[in-house]
N, CA, C and O atoms as a GROMACS GRO file, in nm:
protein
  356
    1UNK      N    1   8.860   6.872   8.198
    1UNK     CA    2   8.943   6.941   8.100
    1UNK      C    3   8.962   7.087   8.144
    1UNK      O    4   8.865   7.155   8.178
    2UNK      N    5   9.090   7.135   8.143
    2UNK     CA    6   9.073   7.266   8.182
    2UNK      C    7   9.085   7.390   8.036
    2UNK      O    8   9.140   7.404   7.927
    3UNK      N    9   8.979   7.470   8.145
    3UNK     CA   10   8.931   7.565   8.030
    3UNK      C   11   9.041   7.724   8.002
    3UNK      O   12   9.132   7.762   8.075
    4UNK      N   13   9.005   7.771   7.910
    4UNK     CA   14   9.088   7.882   7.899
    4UNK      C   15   9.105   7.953   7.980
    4UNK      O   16   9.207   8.022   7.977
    5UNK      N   17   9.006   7.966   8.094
    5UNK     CA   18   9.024   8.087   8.239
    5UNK      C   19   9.159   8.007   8.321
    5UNK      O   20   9.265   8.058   8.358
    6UNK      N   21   9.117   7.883   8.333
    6UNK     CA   22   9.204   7.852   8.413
    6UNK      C   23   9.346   7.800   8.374
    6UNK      O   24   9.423   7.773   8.466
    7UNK      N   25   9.399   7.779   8.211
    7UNK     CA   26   9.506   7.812   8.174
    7UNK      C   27   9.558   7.926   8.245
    7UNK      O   28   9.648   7.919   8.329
    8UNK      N   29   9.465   8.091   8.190
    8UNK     CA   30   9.519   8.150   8.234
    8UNK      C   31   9.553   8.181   8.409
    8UNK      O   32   9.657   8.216   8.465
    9UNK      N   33   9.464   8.161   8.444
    9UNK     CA   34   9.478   8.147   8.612
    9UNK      C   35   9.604   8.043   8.628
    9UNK      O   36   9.694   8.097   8.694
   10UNK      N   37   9.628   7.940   8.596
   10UNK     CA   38   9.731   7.893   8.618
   10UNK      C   39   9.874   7.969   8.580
   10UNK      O   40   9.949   7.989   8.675
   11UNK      N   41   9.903   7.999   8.489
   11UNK     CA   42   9.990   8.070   8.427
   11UNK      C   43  10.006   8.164   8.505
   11UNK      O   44  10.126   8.181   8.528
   12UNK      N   45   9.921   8.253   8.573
   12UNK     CA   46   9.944   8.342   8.655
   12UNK      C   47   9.964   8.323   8.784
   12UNK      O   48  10.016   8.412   8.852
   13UNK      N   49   9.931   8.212   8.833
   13UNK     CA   50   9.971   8.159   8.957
   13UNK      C   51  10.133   8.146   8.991
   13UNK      O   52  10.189   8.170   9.098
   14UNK      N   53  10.204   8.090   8.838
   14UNK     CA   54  10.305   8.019   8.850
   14UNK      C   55  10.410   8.144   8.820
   14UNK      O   56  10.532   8.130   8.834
   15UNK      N   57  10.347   8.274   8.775
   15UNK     CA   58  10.458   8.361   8.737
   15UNK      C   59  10.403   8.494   8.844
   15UNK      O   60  10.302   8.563   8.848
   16UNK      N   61  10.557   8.484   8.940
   16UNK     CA   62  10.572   8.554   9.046
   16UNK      C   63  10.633   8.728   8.981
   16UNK      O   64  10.607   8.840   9.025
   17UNK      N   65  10.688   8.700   8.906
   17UNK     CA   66  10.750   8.868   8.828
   17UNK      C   67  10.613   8.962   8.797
   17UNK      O   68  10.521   8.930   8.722
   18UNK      N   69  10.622   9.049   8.852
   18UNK     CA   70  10.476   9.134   8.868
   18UNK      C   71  10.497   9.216   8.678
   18UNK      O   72  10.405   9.231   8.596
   19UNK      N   73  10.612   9.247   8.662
   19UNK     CA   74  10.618   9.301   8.528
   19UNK      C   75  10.581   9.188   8.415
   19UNK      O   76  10.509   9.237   8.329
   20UNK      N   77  10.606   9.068   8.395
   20UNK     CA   78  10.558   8.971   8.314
   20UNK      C   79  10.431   8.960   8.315
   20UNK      O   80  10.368   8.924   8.215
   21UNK      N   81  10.388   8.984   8.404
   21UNK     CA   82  10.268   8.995   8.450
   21UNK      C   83  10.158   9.074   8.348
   21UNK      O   84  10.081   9.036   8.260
   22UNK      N   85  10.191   9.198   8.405
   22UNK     CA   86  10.125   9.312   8.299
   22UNK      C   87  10.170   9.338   8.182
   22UNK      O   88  10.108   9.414   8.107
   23UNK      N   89  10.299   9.273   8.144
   23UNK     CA   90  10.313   9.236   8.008
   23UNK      C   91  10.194   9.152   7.904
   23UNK      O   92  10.150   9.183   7.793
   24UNK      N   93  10.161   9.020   8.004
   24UNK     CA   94  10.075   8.979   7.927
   24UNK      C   95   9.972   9.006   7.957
   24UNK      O   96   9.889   8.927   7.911
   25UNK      N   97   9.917   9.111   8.037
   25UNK     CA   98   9.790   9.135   7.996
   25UNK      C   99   9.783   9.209   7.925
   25UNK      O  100   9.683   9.204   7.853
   26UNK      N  101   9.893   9.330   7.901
   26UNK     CA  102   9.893   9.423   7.792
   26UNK      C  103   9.876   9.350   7.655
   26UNK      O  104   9.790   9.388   7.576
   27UNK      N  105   9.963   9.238   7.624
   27UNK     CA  106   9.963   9.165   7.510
   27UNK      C  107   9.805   9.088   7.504
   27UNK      O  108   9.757   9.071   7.392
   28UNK      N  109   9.728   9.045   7.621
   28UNK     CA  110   9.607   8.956   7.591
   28UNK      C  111   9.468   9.054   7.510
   28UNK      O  112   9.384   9.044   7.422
   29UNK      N  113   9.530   9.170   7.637
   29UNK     CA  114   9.370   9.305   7.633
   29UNK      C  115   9.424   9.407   7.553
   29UNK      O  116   9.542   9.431   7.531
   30UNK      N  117   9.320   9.466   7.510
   30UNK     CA  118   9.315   9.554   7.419
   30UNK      C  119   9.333   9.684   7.536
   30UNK      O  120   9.285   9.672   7.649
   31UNK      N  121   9.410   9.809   7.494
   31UNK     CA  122   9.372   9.928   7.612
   31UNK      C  123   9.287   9.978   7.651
   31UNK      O  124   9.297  10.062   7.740
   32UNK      N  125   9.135   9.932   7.576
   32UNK     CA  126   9.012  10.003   7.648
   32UNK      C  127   9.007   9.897   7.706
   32UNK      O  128   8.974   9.930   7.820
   33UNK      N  129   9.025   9.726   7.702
   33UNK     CA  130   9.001   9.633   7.829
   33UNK      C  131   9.077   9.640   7.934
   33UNK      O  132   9.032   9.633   8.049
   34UNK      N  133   9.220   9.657   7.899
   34UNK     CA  134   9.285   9.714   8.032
   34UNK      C  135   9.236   9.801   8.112
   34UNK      O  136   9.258   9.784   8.232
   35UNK      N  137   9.149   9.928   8.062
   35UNK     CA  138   9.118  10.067   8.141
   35UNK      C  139   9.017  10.020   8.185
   35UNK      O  140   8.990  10.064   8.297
   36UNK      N  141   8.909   9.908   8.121
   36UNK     CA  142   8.821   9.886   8.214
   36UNK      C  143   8.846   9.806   8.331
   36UNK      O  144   8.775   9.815   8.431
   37UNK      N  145   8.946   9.726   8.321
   37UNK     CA  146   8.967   9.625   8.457
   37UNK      C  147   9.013   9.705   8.566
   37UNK      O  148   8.996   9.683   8.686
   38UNK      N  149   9.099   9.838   8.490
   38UNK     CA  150   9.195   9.903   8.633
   38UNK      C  151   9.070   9.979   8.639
   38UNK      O  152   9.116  10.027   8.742
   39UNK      N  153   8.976  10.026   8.628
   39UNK     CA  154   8.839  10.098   8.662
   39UNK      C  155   8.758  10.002   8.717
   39UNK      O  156   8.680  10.070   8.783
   40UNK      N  157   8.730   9.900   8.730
   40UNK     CA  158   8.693   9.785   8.786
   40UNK      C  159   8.738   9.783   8.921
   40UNK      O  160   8.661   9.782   9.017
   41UNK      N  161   8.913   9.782   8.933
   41UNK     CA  162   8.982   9.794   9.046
   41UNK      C  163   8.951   9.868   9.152
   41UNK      O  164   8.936   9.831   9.269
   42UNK      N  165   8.939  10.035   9.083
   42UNK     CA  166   8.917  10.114   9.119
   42UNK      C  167   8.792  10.075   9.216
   42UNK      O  168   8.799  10.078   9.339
   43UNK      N  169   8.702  10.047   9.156
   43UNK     CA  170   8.578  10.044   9.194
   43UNK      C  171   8.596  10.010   9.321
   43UNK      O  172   8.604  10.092   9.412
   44UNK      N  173   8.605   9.846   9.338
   44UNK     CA  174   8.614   9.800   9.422
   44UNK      C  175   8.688   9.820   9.575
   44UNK      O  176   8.653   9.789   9.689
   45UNK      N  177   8.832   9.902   9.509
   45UNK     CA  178   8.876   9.943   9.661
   45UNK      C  179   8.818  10.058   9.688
   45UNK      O  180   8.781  10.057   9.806
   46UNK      N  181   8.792  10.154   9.635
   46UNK     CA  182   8.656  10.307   9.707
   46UNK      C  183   8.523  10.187   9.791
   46UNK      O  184   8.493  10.195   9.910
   47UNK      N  185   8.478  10.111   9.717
   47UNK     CA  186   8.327  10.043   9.803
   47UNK      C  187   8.425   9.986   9.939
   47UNK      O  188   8.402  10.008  10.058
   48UNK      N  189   8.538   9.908   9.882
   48UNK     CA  190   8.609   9.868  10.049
   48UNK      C  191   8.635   9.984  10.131
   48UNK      O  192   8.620   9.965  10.252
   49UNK      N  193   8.659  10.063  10.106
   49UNK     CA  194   8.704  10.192  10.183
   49UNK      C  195   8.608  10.305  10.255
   49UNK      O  196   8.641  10.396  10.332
   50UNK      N  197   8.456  10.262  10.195
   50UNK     CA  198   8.339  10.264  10.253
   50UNK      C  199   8.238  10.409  10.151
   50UNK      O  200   8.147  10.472  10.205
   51UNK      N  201   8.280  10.431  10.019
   51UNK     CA  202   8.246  10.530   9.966
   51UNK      C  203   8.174  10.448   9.892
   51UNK      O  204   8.193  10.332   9.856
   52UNK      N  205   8.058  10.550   9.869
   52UNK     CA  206   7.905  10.548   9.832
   52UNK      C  207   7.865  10.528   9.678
   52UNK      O  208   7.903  10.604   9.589
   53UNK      N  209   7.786  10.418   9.659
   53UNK     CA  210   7.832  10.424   9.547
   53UNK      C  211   7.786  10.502   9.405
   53UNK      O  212   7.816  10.482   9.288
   54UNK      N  213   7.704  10.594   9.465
   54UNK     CA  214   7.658  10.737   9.363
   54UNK      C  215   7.761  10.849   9.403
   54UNK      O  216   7.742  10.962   9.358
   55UNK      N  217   7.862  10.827   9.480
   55UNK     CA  218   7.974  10.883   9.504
   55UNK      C  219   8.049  10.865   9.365
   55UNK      O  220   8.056  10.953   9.279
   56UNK      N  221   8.102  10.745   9.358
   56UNK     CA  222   8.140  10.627   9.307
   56UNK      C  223   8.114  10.654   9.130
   56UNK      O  224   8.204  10.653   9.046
   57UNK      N  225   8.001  10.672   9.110
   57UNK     CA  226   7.949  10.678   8.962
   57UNK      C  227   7.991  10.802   8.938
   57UNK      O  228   8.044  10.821   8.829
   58UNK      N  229   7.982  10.882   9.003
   58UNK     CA  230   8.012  11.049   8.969
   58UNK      C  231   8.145  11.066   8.923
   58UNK      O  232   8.190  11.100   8.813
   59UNK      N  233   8.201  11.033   9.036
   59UNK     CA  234   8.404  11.030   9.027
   59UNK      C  235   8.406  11.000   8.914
   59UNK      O  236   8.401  11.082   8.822
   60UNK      N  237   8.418  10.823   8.892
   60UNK     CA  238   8.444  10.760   8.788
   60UNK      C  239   8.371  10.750   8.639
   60UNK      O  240   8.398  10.671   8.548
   61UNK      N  241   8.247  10.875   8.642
   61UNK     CA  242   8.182  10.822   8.553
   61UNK      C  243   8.185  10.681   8.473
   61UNK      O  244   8.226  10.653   8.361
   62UNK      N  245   8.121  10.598   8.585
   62UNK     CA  246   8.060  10.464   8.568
   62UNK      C  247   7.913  10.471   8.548
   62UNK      O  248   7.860  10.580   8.572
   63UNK      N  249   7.836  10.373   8.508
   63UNK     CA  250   7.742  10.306   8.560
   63UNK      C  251   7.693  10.280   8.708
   63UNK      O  252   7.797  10.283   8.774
   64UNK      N  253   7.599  10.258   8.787
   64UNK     CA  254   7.575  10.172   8.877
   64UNK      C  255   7.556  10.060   8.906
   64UNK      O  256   7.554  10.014   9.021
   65UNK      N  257   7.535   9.990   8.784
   65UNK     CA  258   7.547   9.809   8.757
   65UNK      C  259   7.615   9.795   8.790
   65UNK      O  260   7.608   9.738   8.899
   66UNK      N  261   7.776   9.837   8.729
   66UNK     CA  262   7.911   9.837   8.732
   66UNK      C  263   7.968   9.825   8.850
   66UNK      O  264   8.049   9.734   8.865
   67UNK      N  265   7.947   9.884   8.924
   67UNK     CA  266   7.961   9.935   9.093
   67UNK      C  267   7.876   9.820   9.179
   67UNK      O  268   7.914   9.759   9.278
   68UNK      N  269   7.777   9.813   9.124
   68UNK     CA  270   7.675   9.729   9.241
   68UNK      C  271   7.749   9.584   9.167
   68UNK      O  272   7.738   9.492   9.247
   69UNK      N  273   7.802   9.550   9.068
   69UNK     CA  274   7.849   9.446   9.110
   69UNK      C  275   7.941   9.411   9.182
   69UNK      O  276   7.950   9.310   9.252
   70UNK      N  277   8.015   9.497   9.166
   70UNK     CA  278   8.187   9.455   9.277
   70UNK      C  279   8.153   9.500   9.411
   70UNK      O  280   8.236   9.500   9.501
   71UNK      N  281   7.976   9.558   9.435
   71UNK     CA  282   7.924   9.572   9.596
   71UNK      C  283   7.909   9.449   9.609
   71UNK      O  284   7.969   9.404   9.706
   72UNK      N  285   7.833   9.354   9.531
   72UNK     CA  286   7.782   9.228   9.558
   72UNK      C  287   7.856   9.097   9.580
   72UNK      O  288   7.812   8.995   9.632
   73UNK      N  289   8.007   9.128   9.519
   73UNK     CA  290   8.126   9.049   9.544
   73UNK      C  291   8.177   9.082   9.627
   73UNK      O  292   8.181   8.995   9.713
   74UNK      N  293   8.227   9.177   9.655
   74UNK     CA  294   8.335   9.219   9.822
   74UNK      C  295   8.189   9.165   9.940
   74UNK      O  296   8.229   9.148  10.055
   75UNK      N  297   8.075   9.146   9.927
   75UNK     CA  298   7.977   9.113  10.053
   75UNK      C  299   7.977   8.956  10.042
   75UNK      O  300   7.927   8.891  10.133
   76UNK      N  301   8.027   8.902   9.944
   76UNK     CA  302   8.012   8.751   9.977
   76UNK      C  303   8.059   8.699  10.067
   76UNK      O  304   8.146   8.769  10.119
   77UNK      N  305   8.039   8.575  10.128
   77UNK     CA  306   8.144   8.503  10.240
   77UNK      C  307   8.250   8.459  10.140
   77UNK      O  308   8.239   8.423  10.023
   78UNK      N  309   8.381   8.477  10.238
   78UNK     CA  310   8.513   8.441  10.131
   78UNK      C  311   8.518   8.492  10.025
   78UNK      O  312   8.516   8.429   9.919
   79UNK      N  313   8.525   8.625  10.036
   79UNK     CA  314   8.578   8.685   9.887
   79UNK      C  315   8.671   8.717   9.869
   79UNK      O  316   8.732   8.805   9.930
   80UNK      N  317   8.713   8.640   9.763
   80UNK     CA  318   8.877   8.636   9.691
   80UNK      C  319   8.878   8.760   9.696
   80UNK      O  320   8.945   8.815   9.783
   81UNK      N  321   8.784   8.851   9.583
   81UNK     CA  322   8.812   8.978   9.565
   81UNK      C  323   8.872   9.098   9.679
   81UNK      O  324   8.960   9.182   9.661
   82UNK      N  325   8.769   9.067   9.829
   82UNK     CA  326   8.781   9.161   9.915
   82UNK      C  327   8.955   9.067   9.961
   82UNK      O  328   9.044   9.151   9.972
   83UNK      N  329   8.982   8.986   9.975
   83UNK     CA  330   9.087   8.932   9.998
   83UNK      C  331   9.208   8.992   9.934
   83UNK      O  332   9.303   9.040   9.997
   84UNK      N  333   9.196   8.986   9.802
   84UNK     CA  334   9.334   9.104   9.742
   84UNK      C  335   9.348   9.248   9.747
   84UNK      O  336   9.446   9.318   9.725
   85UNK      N  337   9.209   9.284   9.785
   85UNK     CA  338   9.202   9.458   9.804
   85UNK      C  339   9.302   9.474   9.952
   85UNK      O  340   9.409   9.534   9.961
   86UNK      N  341   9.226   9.393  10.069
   86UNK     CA  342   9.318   9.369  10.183
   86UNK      C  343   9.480   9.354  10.218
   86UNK      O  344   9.549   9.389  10.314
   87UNK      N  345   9.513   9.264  10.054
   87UNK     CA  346   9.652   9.229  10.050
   87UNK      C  347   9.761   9.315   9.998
   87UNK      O  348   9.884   9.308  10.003
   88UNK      N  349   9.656   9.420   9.932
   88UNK     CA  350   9.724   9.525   9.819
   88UNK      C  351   9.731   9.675   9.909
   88UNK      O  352   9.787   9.772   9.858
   89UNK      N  353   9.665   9.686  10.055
   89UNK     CA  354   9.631   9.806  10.068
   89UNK      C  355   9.728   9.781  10.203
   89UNK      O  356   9.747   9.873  10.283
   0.00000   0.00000   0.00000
């Protein structure tokens, strides 16, 4: 049975218009969940780009959880994640 992630993952697969796009996430997330995902983003392309991540916490006043997780995802084998930072930069 497919679950609500992958509704949405599907749905987003199938819609190529980058503005529909952030339409519905504007419509799904609230604006402090939006600011956290594009701070999320953030995160992740500074650790790809090789900045430190008490660098990292300072800038963005983050956490270091926060940070050490999207360290621990861009180091996996096959990461989607490091895969779209690559595709976007």
């Amino acid at each position: 049975m497919e679950t609500n992630i992958d509704q949405i993952a599907h749905y987003l697969s199938k819609t190529e218009d980058a503005n529909k796009i952030r339409v519905f996430l504007e419509e799904l997330f609230t604006p402090a969940e939006i600011k956290d995902i594009a701070n999320r983003w953030q995160i992740v392309k500074l650790l790809q780009r090789g900045k430190t991540q008490r660098k990292i916490a300072a800038e963005l006043h983050v956490s270091l959880c926060k940070i050490t997780r999207g360290s621990k995802e861009l180091k996996k084998k096959g990461s989607v994640l490091k895969e779209a930072i690559t595709l976007m930069e």
